[in-house]
N, C-alpha and C positions, 0 to 999 in steps of 0.2 A: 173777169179775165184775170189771170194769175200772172201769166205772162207778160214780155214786153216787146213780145217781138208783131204784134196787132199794126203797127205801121211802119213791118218792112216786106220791101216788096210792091206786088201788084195788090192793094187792098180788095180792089172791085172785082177784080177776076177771082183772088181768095173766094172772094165772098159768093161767087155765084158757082164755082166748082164745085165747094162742101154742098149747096145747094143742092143741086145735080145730083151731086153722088148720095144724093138722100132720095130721088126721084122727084124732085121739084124743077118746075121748069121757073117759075121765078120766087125773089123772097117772099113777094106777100103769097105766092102761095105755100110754101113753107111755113111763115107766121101764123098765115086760116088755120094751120091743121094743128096749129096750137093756141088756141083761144083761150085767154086773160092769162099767160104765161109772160111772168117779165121779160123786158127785151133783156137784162142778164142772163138769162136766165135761154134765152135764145141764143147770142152770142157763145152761151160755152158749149152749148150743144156744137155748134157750127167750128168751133174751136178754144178750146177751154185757151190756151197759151196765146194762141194767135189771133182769136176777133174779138175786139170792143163793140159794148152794146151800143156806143153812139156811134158805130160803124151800121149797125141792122139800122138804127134810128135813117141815118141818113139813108140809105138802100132805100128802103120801105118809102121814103119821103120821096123819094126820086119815082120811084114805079108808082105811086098815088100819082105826081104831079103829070107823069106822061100817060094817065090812067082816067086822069082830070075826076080824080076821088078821093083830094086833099082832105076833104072834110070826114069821110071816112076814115083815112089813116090818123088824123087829130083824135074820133072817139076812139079809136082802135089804143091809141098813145093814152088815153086816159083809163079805158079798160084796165089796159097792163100795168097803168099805175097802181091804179087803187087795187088790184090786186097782189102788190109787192106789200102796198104800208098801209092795205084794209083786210088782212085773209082773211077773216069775219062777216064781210059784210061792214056797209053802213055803221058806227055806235047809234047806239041807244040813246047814249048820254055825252056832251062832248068836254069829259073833262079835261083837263089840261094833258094827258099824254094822247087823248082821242085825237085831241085839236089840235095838236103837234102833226099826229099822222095823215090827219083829212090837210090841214097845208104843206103840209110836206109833200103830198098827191098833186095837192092841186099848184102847188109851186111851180114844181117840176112840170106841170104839164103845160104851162104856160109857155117854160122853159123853152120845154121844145118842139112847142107852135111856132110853125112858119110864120112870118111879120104878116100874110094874107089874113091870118085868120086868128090873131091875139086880143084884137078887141072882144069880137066873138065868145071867146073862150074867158076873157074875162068876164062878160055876162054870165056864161053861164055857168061860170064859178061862186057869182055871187048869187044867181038863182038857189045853189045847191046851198048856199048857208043859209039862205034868207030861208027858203020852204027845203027843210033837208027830207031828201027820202025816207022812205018805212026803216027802219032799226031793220039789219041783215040783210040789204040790197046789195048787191055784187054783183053788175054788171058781167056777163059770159063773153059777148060779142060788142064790135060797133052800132051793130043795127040795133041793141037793148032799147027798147019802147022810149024811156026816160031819158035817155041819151039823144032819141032821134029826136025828141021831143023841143031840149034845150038847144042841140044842136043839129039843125036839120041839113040835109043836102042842099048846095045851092048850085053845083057846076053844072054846067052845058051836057 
């Protein structure tokens, strides 16, 4: 967002107009039709001046929770991460700017784990350092095998 004008106004109605007039009836399904696209990266689409990505962050986290598919939107949140500070894939090798990126991924993704589910996700942070994926994994979607693996579905 280049802009400053992301919190003036009706945010949520913002947010669900540009939706709409993109032929989405809600964000996550605007997000699906964009798989491992950072939420920056969503946000300018939706409005380069006027939405912040922790504006879709929040959306997306609301329609999961009334969705009861938190855990979903969490792998969803770390797809798009490591997509922003992995476009390669996985390293090979985790030198010191590798290992800046793979925590900077997984910082962030901690970040913006709901308090339900940061223990969770700190296991399976540490899963990924302890036994790291194949060199060029790149998660597409939430449902990625390895994803569901480390973090599985638990709601109702």
């Amino acid at each position: 967002m280049s802009g400053g004008d992301a919190w003036r106004g009706n945010v949520k109605a913002r947010l669900y107009e540009r939706v709409r007039e993109r032929g989405y009836d809600s964000l996550t399904a605007f997000a699906e039709a964009r798989p491992a696209v950072p939420l920056y990266v969503l946000a300018d689409e939706l409005g380069k001046d006027d939405v912040a990505a922790v504006q879709v962050l929040s959306g997306l986290l609301g329609e999961a929770e009334q969705r009861r598919q938190v855990t979903r939107f969490v792998r969803d949140v770390l797809v798009r991460l490591l997509s922003e500070s992995l476009p390669r894939g996985w390293p090979a090798v985790l030198d010191d700017t590798n290992r800046f990126n793979v925590a900077e991924a997984l910082g962030s993704w901690f970040a913006y784990t709901p308090e339900t589910h940061q223990e969770r996700v700190d296991q399976a942070s540490d899963a990924l350092l302890a036994t790291p994926p194949p060199p060029g994994w790149r998660p597409l979607s939430p449902d990625d095998e390895l994803l569901r693996t480390l973090l599985p579905d638990e709601e109702a």
